[in-house]
C-alpha positions as CSV (number, residue, x, y, z in Angstrom):
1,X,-1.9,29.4,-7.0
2,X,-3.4,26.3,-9.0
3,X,-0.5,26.1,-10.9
4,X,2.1,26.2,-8.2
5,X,0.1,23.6,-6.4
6,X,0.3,20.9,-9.4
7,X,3.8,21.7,-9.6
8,X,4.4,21.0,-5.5
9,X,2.9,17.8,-5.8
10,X,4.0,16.7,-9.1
11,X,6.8,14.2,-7.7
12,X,10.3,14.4,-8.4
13,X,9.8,15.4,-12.0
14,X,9.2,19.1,-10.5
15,X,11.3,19.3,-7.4
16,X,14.1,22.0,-9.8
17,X,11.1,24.1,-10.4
18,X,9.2,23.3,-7.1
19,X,12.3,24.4,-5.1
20,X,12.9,27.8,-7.3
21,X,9.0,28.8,-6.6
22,X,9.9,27.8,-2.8
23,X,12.7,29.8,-2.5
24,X,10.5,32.9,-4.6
25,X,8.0,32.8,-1.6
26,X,10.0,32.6,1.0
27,X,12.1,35.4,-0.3
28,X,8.5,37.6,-1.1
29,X,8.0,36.6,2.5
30,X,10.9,37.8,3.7
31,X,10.5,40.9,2.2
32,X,7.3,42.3,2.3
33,X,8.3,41.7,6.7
34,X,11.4,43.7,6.6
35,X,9.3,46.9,7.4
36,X,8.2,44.9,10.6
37,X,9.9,45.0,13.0
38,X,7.9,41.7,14.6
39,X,9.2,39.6,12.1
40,X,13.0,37.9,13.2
41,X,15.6,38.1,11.0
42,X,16.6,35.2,8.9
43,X,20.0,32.8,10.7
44,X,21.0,31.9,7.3
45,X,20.2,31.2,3.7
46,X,20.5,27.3,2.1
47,X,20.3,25.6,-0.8
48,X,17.0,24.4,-2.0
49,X,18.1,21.3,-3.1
50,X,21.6,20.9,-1.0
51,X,20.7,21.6,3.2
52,X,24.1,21.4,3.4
53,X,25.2,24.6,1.2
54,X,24.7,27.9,3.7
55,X,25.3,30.8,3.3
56,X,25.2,34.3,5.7
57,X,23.4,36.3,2.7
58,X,21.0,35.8,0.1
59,X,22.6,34.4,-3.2
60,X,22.1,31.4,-5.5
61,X,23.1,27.8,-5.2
62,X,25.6,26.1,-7.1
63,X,22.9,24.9,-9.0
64,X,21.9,28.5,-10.0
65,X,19.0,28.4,-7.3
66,X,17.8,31.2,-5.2
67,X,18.9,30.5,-1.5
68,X,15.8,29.8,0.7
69,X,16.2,31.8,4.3
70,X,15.7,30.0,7.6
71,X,14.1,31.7,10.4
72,X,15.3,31.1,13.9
73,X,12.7,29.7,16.3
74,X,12.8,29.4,19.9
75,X,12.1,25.6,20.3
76,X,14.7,24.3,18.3
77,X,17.7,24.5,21.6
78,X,15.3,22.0,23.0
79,X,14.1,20.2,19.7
80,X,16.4,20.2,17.3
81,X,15.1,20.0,13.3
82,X,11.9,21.9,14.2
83,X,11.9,24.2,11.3
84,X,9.5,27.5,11.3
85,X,7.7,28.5,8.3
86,X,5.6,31.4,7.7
87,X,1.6,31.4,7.7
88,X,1.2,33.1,4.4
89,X,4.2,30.9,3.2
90,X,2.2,27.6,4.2
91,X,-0.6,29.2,2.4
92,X,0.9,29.5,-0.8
93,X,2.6,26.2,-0.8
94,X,-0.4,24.2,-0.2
95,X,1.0,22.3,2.2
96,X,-1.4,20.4,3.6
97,X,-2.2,18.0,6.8
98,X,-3.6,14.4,7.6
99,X,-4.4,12.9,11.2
100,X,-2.8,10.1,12.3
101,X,-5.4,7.3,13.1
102,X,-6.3,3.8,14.3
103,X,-8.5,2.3,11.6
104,X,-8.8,-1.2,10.3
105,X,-7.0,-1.9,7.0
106,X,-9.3,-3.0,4.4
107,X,-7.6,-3.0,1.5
108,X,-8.8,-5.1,-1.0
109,X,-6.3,-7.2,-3.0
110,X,-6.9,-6.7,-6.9
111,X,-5.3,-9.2,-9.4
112,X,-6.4,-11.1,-12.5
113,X,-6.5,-15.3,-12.8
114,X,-7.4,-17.8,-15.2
115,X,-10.6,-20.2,-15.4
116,X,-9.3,-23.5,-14.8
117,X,-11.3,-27.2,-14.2
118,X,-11.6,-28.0,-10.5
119,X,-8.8,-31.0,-10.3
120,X,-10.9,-32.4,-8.0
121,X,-13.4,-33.7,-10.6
122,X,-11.4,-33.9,-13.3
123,X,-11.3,-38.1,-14.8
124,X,-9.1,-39.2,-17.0
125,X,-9.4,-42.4,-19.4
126,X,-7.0,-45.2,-19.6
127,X,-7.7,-48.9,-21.3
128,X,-6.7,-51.6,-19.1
129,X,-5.9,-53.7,-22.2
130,X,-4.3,-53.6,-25.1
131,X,-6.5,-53.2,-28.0
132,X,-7.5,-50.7,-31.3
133,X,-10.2,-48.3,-31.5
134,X,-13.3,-49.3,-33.6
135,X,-15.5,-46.4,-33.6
136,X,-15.3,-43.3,-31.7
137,X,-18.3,-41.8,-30.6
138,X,-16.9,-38.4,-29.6
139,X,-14.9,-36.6,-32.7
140,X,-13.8,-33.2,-30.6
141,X,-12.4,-31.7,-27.5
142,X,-14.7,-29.6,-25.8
143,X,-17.7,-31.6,-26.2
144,X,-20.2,-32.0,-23.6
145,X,-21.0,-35.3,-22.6
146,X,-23.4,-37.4,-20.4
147,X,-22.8,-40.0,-17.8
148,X,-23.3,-43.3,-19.6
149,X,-22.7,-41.6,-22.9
150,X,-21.0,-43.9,-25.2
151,X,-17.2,-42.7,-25.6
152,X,-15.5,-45.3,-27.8
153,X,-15.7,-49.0,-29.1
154,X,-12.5,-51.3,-28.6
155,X,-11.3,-54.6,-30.0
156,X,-8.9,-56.5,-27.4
157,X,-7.9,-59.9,-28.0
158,X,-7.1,-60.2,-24.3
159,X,-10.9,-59.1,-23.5
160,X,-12.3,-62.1,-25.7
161,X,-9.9,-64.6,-24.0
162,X,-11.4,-63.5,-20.8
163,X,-14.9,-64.0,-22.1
164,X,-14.0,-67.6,-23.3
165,X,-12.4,-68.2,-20.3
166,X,-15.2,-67.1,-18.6
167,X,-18.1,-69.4,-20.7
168,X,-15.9,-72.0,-20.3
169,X,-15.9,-72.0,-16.5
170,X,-19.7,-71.8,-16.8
171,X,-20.2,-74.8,-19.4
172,X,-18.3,-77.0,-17.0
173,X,-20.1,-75.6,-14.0
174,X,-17.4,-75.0,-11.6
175,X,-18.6,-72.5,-9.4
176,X,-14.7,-71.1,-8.4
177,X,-13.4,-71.2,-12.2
178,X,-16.8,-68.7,-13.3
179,X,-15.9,-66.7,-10.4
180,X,-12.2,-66.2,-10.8
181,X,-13.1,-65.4,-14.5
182,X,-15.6,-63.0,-13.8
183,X,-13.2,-61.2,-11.3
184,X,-10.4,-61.0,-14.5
185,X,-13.4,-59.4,-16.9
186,X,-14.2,-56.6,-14.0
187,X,-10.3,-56.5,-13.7
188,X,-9.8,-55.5,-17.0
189,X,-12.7,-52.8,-17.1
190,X,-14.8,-54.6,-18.9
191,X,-18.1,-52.2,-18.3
192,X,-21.2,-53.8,-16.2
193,X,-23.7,-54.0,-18.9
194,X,-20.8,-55.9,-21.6
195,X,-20.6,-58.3,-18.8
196,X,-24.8,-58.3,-18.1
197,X,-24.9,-59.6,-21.7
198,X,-22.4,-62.1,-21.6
199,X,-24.2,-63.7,-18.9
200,X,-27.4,-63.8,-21.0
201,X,-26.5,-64.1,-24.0
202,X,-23.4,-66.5,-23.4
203,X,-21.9,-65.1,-26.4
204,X,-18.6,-63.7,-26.9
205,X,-18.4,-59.8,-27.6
206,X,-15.9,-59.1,-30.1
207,X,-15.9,-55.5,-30.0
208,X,-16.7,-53.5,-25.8
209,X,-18.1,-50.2,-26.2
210,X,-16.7,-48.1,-23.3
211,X,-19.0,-45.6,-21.3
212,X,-18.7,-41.8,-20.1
213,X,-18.1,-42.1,-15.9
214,X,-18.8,-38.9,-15.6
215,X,-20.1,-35.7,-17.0
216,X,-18.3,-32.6,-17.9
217,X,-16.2,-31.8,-21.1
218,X,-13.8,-34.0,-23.1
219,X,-10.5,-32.3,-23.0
220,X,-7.2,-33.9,-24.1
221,X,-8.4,-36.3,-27.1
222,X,-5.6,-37.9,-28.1
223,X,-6.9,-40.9,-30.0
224,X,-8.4,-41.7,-33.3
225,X,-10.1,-44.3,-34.6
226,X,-8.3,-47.1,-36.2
227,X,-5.6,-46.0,-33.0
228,X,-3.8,-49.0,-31.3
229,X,-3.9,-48.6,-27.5
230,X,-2.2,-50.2,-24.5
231,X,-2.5,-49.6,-21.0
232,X,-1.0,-46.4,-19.8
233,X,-2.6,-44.7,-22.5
234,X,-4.5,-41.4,-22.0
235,X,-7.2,-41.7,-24.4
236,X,-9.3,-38.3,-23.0
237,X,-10.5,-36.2,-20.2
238,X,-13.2,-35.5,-18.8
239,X,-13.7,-32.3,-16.5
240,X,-16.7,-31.6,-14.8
241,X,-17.6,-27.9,-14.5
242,X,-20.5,-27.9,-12.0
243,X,-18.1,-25.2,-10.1
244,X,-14.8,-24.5,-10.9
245,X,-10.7,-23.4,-10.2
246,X,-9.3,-19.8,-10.6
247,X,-6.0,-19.4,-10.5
248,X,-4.7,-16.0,-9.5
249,X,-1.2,-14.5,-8.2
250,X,-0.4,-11.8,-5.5
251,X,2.6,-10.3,-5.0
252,X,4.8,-11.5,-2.3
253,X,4.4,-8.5,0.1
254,X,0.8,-9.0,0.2
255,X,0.6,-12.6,1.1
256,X,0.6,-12.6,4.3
257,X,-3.4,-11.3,4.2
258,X,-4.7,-13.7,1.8
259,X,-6.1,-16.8,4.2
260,X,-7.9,-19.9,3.2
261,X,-11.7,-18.4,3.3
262,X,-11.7,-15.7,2.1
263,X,-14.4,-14.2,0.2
264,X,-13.9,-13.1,-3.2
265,X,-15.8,-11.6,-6.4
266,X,-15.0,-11.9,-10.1
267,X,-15.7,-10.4,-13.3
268,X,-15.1,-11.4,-16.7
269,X,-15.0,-9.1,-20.1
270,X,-17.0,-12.1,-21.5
271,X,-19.8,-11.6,-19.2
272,X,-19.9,-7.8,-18.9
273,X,-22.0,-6.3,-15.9
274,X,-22.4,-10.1,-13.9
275,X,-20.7,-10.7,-10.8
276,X,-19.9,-14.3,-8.9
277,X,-19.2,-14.8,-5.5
278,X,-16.1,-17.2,-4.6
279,X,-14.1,-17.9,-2.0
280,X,-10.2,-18.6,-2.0
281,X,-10.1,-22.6,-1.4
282,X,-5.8,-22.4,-1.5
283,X,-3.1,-20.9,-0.9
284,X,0.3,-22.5,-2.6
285,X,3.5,-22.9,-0.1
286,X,5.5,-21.7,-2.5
287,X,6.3,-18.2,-4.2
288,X,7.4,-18.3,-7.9
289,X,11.5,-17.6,-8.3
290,X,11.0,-15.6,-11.7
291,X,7.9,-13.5,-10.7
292,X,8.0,-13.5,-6.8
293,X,4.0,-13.9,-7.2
294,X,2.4,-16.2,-4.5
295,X,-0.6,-18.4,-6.7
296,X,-3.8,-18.5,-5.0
297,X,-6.6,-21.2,-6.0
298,X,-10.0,-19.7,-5.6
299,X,-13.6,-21.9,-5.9
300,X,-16.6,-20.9,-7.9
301,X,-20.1,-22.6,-8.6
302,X,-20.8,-22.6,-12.3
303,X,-24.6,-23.6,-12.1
304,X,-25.3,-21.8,-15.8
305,X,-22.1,-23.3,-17.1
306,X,-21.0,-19.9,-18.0
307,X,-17.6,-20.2,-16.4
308,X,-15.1,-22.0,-19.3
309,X,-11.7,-23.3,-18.7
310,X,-8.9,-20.6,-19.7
311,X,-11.0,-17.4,-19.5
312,X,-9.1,-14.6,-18.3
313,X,-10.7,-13.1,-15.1
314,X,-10.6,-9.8,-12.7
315,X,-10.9,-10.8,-9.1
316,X,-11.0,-8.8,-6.0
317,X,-9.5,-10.8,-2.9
318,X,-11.5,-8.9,0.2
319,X,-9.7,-8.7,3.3
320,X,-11.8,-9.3,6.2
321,X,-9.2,-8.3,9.1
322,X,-10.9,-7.0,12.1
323,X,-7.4,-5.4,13.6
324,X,-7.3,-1.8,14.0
325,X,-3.7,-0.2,13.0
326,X,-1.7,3.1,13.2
327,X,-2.6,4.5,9.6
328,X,-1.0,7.4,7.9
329,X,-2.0,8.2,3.9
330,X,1.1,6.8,2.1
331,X,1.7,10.0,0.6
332,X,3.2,11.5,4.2
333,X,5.7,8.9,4.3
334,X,9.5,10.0,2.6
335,X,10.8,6.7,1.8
336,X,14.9,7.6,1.4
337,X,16.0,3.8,0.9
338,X,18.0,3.9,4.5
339,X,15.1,5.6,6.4
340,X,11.5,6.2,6.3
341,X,10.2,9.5,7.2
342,X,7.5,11.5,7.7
343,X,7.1,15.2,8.7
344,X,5.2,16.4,12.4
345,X,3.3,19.3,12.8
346,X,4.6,20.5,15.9
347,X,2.9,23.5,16.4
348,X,1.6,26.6,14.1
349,X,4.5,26.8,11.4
350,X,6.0,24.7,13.1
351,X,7.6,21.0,11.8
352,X,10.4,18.5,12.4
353,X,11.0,15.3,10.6
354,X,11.0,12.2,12.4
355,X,11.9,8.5,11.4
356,X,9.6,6.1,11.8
357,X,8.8,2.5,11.1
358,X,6.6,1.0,8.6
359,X,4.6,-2.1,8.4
360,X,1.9,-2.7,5.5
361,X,1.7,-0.4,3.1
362,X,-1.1,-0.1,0.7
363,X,-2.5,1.8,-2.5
364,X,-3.9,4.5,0.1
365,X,-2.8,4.0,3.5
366,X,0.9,3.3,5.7
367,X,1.1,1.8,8.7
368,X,3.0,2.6,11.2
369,X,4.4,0.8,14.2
370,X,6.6,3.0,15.9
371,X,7.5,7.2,16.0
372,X,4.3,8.8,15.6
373,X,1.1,8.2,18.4
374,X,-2.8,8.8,17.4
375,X,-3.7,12.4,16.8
376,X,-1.0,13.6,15.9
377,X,-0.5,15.6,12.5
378,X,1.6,14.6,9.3
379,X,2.5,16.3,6.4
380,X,1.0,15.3,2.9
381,X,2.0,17.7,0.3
382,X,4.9,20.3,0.2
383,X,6.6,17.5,2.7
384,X,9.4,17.0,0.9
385,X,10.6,20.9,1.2
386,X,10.1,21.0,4.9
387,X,11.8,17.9,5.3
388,X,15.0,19.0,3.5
389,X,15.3,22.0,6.2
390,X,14.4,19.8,8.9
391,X,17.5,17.2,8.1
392,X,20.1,19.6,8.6
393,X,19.6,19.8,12.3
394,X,17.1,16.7,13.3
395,X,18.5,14.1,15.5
396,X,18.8,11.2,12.8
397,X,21.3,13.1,11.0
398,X,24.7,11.0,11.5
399,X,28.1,10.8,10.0
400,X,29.9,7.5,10.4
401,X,33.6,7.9,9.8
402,X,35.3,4.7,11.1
403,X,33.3,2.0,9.4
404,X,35.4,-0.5,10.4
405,X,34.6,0.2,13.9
406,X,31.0,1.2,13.7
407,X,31.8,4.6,15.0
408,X,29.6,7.1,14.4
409,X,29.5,11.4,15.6
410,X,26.6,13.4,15.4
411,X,27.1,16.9,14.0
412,X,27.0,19.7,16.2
413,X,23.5,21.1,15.5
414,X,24.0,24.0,18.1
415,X,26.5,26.2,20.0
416,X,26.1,25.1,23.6
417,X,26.8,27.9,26.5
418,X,29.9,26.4,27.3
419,X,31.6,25.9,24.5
420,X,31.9,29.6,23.8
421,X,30.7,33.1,25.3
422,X,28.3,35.2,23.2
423,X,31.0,38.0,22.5
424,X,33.6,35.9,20.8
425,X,33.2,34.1,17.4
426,X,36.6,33.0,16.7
427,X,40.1,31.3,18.1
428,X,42.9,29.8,17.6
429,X,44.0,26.4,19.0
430,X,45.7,23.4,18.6
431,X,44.0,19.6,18.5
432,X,44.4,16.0,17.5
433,X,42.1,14.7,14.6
434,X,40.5,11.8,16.4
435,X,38.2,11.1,13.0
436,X,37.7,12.9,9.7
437,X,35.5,12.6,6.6
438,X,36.5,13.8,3.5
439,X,33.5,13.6,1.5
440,X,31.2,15.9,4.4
441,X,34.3,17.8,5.5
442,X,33.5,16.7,8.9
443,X,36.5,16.0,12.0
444,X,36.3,14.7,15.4
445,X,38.9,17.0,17.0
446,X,40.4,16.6,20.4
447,X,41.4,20.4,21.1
448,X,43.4,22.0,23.7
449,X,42.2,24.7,25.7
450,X,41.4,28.5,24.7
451,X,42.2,30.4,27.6
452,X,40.8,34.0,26.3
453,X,37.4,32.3,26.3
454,X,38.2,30.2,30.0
455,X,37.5,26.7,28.3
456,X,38.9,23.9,29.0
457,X,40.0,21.1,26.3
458,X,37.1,19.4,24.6
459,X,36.2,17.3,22.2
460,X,33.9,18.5,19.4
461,X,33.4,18.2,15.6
462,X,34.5,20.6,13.4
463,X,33.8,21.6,9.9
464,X,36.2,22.7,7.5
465,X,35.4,25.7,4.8
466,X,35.2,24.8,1.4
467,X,38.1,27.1,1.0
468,X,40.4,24.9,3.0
469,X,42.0,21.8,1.2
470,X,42.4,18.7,3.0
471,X,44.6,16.8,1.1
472,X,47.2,16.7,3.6
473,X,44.9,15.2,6.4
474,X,44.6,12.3,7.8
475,X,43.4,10.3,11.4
476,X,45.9,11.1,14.0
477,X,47.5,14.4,12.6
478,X,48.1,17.1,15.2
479,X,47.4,20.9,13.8
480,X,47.1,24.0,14.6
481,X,43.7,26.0,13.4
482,X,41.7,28.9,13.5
483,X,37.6,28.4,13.4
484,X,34.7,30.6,13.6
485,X,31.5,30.4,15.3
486,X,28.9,30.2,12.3
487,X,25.6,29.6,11.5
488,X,25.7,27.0,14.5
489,X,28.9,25.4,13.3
490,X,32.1,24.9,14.4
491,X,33.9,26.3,10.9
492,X,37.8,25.8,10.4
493,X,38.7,28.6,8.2
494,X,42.5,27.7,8.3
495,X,44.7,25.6,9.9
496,X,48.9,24.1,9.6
497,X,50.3,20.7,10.3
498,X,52.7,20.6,13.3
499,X,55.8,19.5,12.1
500,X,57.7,17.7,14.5
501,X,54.2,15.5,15.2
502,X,53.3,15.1,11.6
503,X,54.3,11.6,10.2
504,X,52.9,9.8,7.5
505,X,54.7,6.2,7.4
């Protein structure tokens, strides 16, 4: 029993061998209750794998598969695709049952991101004059410097012109000179304490030392010493790492529950066991074209300097919605690329398939936002088997056969009473092909009346055996056929054009 389990809800990879053990049980089933004479007789045997191969007797598929036997049950003339399944069978499948629910969807949003410098806080240094680099206090990126830490030592001839320009103004005491060439030296950058000295000293400096704004980290050195600079030049950076950036993606179908504020906890393999506590500071407008990933900036303190720029991180977005939803586990719903599905318990043994409508989806949970209510009970293993049965008679079973016109006929699913009596299963007539489908042998047919049965003309679909070729058909043709009342079906086992109505042009 294990083992057939594991197989039931091993996925796709099983359903050959999933649908042979089926088939075994139901078969055991069927006959360990012939002796009974409370058990109903199967309607008709089908294909495991193919609801639309029936037979009237036990046999094997096409595929070389047992045929599985359907049971009649007296709800399905007022519900059709309620399907019955024995209690022992429903045992040995495993099949299994979850509640449908209003709950609040708390799923978590797990990704991975980068250690970046907050951009905020990040300087970078540019001379304001041309000039070359003396001495260079800092050798390497990644050092740590202090505000009013020396950074490097520049020789500009435009900053000693200023400084003549300056002592000039001051020797000939014009108050309006010494303050226009004070304003030039501040305009060029010329630091605060350069200029204190000047002022006492009245000496011209040949060579500024330039001054850390900030601190942080150097990142991006890009000069030397001995370099010749101008303005425009980036000369270093300086990041500050008091807190810091993570950059992380989410896919696109779970943006819409990441919001500005959110909290969020990180973990990094350099770290192992320590934990910080963040909280998503953006969210990008934009979705990358190659990756359809949404980037999401989140904000960390970085008191013990731990946090470093370009360390790969695990964060956990946590979703703080307060909204309760529909939930069903995501392992109920059939997804079949046109429909979603999932499969009812409708009473004891009893189920039906019914389509519904799906909104988030998550590693655990589905919600759903219309064709189920709360408390009601979905299938969660074995629910592809039962819904296979179910299709061949539920009500989203369609055939379209004009396209063009977005016409579509359902199949008949039953014989209604008056269509035909109980004591006849056969008749000729003759009818007008209103629609056909090749490919699911399936015809609109207007026919003309049968008078041994007192019916009227009608218009029905009909089935063609697979012994019947229907080359020759086509929309319009009048014939002349026999069908059969079988296994709910209106079946055409033979039929011949009318001549004098049949044209082709």
């Amino acid at each position: 029993m294990k083992t057939l389990y594991a197989v039931i809800v091993g996925g796709v990879g099983g359903a050959i061998l999933t649908a042979t053990i089926y088939s075994q049980f139901l078969s055991t089933e069927m006959d360990m209750t012939t002796s009974s004479s409370a058990e109903p007789n199967p309607l008709y045997w089908v294909a495991p794998m193919d609801p639309n191969y029936r037979r009237d007797e036990p046999g094997q598929s096409p595929m070389g598969m047992d045929l599985v036997p359907v049971f009649a049950d007296s709800t399905k003339d007022d519900d059709p695709g309620v399907v019955r399944i024995s209690p022992s069978v429903v045992n040995n499948l495993g099949v299994r049952t979850a509640t449908v629910k209003l709950a609040i969807l708390q799923e978590s949003i797990k990704t991975v991101g980068y250690v970046q410098y907050n951009e905020n806080n990040l300087l970078h240094v540019h001379p304001r004059v041309e000039g070359w680099i003396e001495k260079l206090y800092i050798k390497a990126a990644g050092e740590q410097v202090s505000k009013g830490e020396p950074l490097y030592a520049l020789y500009s001839p435009e900053l000693v012109n200023a400084q003549e320009e300056y002592l000039l103004a001051k020797k000939r005491n014009n108050q309006e000179l010494t303050l226009a060439a004070e304003s030039r030296l501040l305009a060029l950058q010329m630091p605060a304490e350069s200029l204190r000295q000047l002022k006492t000293n009245q000496v011209v400096q040949q060579t500024i030392v330039f001054k850390a704004p900030q601190s942080g980290v150097i990142d991006n050195l890009a000069i030397r010493e001995g370099f010749f600079v101008k303005p425009g030049t980036t000369l270093m950076s300086i990041g500050a790492l008091d807190d810091v950036w993570v950059k992380a993606e989410v896919f696109e179908r779970q943006a819409a529950q990441v919001k500005v504020g959110q909290l969020v906890t990180m973990t990094l393999g350099f770290v192992p066991g320590k934990t910080w506590q963040g909280q998503v500071d953006y969210v990008y407008p934009t979705l990358d074209a190659q990756t359809r990933t949404l980037s999401v900036r989140l904000r960390f303190a970085n008191e013990d300097m731990l946090l470093k720029p370009n360390m790969f991180a695990q964060v956990i977005i946590h979703n703080d919605s307060t909204q309760q939803k529909l939930l069903v586990p995501k392992e109920a719903v059939i997804r079949t690329g046109t429909q979603n599905r999932v499969v009812l318990v409708v009473g004891k043994g009893q189920y039906k398939s019914v389509e519904v409508s799906l909104g988030q989806v998550t590693n655990q949970f589905a919600q759903i936002l219309d064709g189920v209510e709360v408390g009601e009970q979905v299938v969660i293993s074995a629910q592809f088997l039962l819904d296979s049965e179910s299709s061949i008679q539920s009500d989203f079973m369609r055939m379209s056969l004009a396209p063009e016109d977005n016409i579509q006929y359902k199949k008949a699913d039953k014989i209604q009473d008056d269509d035909a009596p109980d004591n006849v299963d056969s008749a000729d007539v003759e009818g007008v092909i209103n629609q056909i489908n090749l490919q699911t042998r399936v015809a609109n047919i207007s026919r003309g009346p049968i008078e041994k049965w007192g019916r009227g003309a009608a218009t029905l679909d009909f089935v063609f055996a697979d012994s019947v070729s229907l080359t020759e058909l086509q929309q319009g043709d009048k014939i002349h056929f026999t069908f059969e009342i079988r296994d709910g079906d209106f079946l055409i086992t033979d039929f011949a054009l009318t001549p004098q109505e049949h044209n082709h042009d």
